[in-house]
N, C-alpha and C positions, 0 to 999 in steps of 0.2 A: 424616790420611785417616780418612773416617769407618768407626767398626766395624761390625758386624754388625746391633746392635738396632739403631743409625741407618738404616742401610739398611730396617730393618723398617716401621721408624717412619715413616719418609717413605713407602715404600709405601701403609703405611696411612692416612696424614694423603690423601698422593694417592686413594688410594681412595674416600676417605670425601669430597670433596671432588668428585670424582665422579660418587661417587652423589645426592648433595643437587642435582648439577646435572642430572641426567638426572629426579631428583622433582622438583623445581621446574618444570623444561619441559614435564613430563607435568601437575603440576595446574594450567600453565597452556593446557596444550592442551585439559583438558576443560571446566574454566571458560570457553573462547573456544566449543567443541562447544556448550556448554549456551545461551548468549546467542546462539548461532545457530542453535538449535530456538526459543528463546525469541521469538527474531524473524520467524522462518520464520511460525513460528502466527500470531503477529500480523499479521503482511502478509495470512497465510492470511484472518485475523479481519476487516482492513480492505477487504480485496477484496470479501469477500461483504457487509460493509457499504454499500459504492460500488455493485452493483450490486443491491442493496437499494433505494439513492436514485434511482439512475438508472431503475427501476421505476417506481418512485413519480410521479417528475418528468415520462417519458412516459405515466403513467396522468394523472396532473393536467394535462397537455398536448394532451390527449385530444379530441375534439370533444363526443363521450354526455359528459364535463364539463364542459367549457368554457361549451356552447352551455346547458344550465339555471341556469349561474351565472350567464353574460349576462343572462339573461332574468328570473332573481330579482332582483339586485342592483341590472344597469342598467335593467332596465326595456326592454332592445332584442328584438328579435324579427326571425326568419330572415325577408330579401323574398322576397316571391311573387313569380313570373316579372315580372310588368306593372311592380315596383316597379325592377327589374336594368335601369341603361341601360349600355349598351356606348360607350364613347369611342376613335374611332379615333385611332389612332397617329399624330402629325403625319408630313408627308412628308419626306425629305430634306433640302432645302432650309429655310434660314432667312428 
């Protein structure tokens, strides 16, 4: 039967075994905290990037741009009324 320091000793091996497992869980629960602040921001970062572009892409979408690019580049020009013909719709029938 074991004596009394044994008894001790196992307490304490117990104990100490323990505790290393309750510090390990904790540095790895702040290590996981900090990678998801770490990611939080960045989402935060990319969000306001995305609508950053999506800015951009309806300002470049724009007609006041479009329509001086046409006109630099291709050389086209908005019709005057006389130039717009209207094409009606066929009827139903084939």
């Amino acid at each position: 039967m074991a004596k009394g320091r044994h008894w001790v000793a196992l307490w304490l091996v117990a104990f100490l075994v323990t505790t290393w497992l309750v510090y390990a869980r904790q540095t790895a629960a702040i290590r996981a905290a900090r990678e998801l602040a770490d990611l939080r921001a960045r989402r935060a970062n990319l969000d306001g990037h995305r609508a950053d572009l999506e800015r951009r892409i309806r300002a470049a979408e724009s007609r006041a741009v479009l329509v001086p690019r046409a006109q630099a580049r291709l050389g086209l020009h908005l019709p005057s009324d006389s130039e717009i013909v209207l094409v009606p719709a066929p009827s139903g029938s084939h």
